[in-house]
Backbone bond lengths (Angstrom), bond angles and torsions (degrees), N, CA, C in turn:
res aa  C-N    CA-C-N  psi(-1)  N-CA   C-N-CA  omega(-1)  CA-C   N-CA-C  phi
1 X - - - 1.440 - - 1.508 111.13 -
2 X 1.223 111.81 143.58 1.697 110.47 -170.20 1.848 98.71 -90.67
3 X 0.875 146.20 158.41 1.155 144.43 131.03 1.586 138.79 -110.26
4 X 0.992 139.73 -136.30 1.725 154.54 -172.66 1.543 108.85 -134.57
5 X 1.211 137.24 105.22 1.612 144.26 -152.62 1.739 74.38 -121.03
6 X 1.419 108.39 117.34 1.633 110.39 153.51 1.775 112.34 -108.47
7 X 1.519 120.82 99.58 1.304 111.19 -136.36 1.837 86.65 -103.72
8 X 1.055 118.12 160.82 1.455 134.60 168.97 1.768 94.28 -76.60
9 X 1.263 103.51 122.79 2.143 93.44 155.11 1.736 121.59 -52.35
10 X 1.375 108.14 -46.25 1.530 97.45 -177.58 1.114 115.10 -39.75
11 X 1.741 125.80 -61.17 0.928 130.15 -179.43 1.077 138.85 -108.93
12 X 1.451 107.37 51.85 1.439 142.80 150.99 1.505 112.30 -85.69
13 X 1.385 103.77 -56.08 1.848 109.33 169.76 1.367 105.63 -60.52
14 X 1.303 138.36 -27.49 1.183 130.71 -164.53 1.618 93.03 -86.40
15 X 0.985 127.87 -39.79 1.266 139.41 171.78 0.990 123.27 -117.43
16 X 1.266 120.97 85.68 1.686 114.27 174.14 1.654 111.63 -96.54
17 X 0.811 105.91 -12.72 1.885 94.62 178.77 1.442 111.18 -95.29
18 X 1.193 116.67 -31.14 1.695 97.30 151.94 1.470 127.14 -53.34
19 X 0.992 116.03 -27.32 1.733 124.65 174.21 1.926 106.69 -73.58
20 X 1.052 89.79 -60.00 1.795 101.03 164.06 1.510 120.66 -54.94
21 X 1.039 120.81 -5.03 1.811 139.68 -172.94 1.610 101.37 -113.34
22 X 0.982 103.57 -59.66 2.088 107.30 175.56 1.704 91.38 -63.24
23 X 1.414 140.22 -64.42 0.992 112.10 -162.07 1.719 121.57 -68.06
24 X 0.885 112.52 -17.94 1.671 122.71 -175.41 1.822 89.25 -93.13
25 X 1.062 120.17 -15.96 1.325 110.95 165.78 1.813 127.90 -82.76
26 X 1.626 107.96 2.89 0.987 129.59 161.08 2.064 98.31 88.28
27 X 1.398 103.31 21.21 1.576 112.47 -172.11 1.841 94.70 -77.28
28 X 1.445 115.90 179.22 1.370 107.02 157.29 1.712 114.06 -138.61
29 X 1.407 109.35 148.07 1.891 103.14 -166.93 1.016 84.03 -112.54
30 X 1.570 81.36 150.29 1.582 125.74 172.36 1.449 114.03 -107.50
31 X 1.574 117.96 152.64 1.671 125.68 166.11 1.701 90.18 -83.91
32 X 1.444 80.86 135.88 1.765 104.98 -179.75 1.712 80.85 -144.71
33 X 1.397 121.03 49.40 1.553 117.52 176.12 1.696 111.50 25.52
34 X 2.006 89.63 165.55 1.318 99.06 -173.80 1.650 114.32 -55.55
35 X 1.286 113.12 -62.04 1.571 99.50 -179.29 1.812 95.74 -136.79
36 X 1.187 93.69 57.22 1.863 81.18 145.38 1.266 115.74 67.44
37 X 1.321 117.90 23.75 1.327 129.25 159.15 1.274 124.74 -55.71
38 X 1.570 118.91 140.47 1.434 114.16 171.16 1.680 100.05 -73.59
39 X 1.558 121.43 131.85 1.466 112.67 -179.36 1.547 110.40 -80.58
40 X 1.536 113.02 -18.05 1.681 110.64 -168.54 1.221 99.22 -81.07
41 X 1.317 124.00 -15.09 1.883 106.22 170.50 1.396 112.40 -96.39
42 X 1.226 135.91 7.49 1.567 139.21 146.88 1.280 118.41 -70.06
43 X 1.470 106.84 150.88 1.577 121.84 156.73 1.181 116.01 -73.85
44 X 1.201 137.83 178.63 1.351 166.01 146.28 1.020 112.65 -17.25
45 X 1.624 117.74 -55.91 1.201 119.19 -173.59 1.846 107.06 -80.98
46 X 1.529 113.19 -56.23 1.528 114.38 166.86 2.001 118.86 -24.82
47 X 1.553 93.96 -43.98 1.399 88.64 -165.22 1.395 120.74 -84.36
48 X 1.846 99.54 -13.69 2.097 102.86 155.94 0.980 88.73 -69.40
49 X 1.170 133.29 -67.80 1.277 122.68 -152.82 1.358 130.51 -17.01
50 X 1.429 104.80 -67.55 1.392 122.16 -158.16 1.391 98.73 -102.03
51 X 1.267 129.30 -8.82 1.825 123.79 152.32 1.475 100.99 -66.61
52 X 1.016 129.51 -61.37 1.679 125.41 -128.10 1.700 85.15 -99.93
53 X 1.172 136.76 -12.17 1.583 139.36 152.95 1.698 109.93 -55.11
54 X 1.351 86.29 -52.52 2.051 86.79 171.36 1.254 117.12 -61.60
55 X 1.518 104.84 -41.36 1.761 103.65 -159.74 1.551 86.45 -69.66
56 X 1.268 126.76 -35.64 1.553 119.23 -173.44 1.719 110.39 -52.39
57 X 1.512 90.91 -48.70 1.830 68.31 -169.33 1.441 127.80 -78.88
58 X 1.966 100.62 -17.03 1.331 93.39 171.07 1.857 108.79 -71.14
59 X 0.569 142.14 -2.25 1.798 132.61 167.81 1.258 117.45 -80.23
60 X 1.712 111.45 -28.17 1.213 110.51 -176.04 1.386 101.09 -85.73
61 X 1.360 130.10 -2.84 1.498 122.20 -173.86 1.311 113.11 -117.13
62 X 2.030 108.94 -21.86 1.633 93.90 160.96 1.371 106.40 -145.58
63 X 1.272 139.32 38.98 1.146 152.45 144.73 1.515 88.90 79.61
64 X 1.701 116.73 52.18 1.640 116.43 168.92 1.220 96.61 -128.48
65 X 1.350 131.46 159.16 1.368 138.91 150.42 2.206 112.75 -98.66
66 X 1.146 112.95 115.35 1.442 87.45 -179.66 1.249 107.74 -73.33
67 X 1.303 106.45 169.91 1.711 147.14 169.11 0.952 130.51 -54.38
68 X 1.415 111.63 -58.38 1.826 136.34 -133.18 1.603 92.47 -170.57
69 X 1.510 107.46 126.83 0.956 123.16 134.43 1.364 155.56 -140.52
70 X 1.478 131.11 -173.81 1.279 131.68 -154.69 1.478 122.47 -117.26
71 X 1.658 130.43 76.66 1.468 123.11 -144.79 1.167 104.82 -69.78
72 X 1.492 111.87 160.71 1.621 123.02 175.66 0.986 110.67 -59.80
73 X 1.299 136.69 135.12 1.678 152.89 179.79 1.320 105.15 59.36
74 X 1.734 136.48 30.94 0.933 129.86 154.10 1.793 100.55 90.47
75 X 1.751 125.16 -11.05 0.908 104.13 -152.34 1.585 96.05 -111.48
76 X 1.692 105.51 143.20 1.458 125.01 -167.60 1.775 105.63 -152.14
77 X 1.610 114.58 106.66 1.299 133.05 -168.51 1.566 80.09 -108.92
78 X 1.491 103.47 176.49 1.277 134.76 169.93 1.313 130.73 -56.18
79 X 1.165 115.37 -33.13 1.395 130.90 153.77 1.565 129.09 -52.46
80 X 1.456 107.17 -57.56 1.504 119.42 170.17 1.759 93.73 -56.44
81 X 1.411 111.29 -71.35 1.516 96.59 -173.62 1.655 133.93 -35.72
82 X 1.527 105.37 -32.38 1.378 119.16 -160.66 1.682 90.73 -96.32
83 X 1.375 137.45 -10.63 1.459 132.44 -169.21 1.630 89.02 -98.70
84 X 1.189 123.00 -46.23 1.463 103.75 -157.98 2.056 108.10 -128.92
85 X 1.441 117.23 145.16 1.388 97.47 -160.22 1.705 111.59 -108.77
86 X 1.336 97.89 33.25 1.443 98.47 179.99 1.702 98.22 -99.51
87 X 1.899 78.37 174.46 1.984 80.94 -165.76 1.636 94.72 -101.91
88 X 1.812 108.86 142.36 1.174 124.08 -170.84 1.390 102.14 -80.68
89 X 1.156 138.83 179.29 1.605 159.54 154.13 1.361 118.03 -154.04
90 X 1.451 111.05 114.18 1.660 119.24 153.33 1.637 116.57 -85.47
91 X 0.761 105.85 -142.07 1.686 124.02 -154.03 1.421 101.49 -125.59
92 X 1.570 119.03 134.39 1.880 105.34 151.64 1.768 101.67 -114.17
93 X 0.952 112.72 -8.54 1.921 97.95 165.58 1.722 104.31 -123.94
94 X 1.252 104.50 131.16 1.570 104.05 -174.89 1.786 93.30 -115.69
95 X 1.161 116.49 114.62 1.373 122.08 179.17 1.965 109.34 -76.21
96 X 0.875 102.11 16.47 1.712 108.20 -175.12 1.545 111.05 44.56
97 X 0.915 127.93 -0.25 1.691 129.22 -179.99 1.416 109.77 -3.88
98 X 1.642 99.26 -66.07 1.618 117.19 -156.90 1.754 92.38 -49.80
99 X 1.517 121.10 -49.44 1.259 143.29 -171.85 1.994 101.61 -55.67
100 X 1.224 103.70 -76.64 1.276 106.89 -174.95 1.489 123.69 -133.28
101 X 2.125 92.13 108.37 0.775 116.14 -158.43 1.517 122.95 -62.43
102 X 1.201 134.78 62.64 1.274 111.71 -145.30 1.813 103.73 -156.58
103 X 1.502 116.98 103.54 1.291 123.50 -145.60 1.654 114.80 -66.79
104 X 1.461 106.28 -18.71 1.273 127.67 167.10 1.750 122.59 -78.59
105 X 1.138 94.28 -21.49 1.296 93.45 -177.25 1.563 110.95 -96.71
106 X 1.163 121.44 -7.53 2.202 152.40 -140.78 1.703 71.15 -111.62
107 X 1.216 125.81 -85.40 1.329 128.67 -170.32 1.213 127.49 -69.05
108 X 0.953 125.29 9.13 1.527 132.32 168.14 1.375 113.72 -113.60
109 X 1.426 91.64 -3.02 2.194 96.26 172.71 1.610 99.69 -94.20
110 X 1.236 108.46 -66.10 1.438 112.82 151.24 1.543 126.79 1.88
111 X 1.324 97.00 -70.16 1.558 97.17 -150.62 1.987 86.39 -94.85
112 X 1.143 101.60 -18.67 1.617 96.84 -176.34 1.458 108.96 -85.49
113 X 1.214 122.19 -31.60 1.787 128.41 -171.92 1.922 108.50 -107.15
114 X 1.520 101.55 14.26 1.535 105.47 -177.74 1.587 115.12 -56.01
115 X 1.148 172.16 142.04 1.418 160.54 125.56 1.777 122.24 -127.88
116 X 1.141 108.13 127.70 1.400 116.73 -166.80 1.818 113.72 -21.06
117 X 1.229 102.94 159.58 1.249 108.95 -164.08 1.484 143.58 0.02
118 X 1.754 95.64 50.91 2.066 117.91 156.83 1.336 102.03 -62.86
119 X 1.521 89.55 138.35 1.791 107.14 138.06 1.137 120.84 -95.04
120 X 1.367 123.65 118.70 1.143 143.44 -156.30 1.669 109.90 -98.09
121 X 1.187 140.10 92.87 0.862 140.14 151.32 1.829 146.32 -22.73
122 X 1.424 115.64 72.81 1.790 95.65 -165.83 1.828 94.02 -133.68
123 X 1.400 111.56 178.12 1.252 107.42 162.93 1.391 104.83 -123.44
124 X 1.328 123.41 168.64 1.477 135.62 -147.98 1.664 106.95 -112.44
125 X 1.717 94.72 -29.70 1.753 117.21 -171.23 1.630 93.41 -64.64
126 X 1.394 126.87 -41.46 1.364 127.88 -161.03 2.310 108.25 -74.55
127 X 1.231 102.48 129.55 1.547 108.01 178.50 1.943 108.07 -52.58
128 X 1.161 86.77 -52.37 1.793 112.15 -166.04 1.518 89.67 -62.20
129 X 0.926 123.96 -31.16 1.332 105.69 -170.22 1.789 126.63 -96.54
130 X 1.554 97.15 -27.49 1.233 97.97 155.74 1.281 118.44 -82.72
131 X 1.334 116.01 3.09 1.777 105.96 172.68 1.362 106.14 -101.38
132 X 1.535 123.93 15.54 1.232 124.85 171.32 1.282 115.72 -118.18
133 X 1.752 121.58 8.87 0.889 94.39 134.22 1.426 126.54 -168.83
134 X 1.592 85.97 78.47 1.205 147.22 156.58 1.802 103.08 -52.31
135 X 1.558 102.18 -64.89 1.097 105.98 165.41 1.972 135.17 -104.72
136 X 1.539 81.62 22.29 1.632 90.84 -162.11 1.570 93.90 -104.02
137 X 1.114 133.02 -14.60 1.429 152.45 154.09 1.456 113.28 -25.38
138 X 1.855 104.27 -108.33 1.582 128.61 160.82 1.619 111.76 -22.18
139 X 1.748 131.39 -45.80 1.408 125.81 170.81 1.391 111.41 -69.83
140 X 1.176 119.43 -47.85 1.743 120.59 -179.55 1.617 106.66 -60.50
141 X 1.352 109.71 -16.43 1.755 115.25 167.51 1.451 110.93 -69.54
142 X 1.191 78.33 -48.77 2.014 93.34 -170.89 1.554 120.17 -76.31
143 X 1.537 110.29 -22.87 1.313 117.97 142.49 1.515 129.35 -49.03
144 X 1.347 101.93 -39.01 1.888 109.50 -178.74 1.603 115.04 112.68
145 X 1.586 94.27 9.35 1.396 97.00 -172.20 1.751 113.53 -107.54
146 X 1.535 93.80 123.74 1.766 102.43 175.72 1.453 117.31 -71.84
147 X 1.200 126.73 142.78 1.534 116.37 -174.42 1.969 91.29 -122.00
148 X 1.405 128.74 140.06 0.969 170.05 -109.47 1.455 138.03 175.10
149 X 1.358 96.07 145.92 1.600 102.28 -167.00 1.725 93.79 -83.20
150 X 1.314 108.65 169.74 1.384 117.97 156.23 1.450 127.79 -52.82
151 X 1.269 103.99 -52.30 1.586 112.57 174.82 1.204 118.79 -69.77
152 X 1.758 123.85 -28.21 1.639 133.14 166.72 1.834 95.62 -57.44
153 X 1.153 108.69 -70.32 1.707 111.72 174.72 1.551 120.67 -30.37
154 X 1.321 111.16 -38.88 1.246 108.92 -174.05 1.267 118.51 -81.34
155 X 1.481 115.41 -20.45 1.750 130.51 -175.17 1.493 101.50 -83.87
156 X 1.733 120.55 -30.12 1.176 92.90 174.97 1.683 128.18 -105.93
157 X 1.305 103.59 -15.04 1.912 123.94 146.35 1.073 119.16 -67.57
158 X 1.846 136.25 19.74 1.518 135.25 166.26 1.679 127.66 49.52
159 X 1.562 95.88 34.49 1.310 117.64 165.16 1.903 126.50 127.59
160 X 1.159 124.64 163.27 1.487 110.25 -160.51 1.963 94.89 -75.40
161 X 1.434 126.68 22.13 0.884 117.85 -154.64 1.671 103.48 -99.68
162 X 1.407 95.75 -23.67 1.337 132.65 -162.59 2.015 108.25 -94.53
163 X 0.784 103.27 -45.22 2.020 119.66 160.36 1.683 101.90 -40.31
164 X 1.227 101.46 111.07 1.863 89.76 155.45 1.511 120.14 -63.09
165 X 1.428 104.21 161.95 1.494 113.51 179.69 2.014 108.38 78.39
166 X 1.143 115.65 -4.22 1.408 118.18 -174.49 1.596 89.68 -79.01
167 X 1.655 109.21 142.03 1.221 109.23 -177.04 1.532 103.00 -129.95
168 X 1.790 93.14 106.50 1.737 110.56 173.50 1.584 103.91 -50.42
169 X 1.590 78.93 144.88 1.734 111.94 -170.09 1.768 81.47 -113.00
170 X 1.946 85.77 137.29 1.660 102.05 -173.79 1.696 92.98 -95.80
171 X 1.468 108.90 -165.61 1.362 114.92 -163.05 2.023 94.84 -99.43
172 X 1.447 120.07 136.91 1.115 95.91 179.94 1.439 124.97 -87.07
């Protein structure tokens, strides 16, 4: 299944061929900023900053620039909007992963709180969680359900406007 990678820059450089592996895997990345800054306590300048540091390394690691991204802790004020002009996305099911680590418990939120076109919330850094779904994959098949990039989502819901968790940009 392809998904939406909202990657940190640090550890994109630390790893760049996993980033280069999701994209040749037909996945699509996201700015999840350079390291994980809250953006609502930056200026203007902080909040290029620490996007366009990410977008750097993901290009330098798979010759993509992202799109869309996904701020740390979900949080996006007026400022972040008005500094940078890509479109944000949060989450409408947050499986707590980061919280509880526990691969059985990751896939049984999953497969119990699944419903057509969620953004699904997980992190990638956690073991338990890619071993949940490992097998949380093949059932969400067998359910009938396609898993998808953001931008696949948006072509067939008639824009990122239409995606839960997309966070409208006001007028500046």
């Amino acid at each position: 299944g392809r998904a939406t990678f909202f990657v940190v820059g640090q550890m994109v450089e630390q790893s760049p061929d996993l980033v280069k592996k999701a994209v040749e895997a037909g996945c699509q990345i996201g700015n999840h900023t350079y390291d994980h800054a809250n953006l609502n306590k930056l200026g203007a300048y902080g909040v290029k900053t620490e996007v366009n540091k990410c977008s750097n390394a993901v290009y330098a690691a798979a010759g993509v620039y992202p799109m869309i991204g996904r701020p740390p802790y979900g949080s996006v004020n007026q400022t972040v909007r008005n500094a940078v002009s890509i479109p944000w996305f949060n989450w409408n099911v947050d499986t707590l992963d980061w919280k509880n680590r526990d691969a059985n418990y990751v896939y049984n939120y999953v497969i119990n709180n699944v419903k057509d076109g969620q953004v699904i919330l997980m992190h990638d850094l956690h073991p338990t969680t890619a071993q949940a779904m490992v097998r949380a994959i093949p059932k969400l098949h067998e359910m009938g359900y396609q898993l998808v990039t953001i931008d696949e989502m948006a072509k067939v819901k008639g824009g990122y406007e239409n995606i839960p968790g997309y966070v409208k940009a006001t007028v500046k």
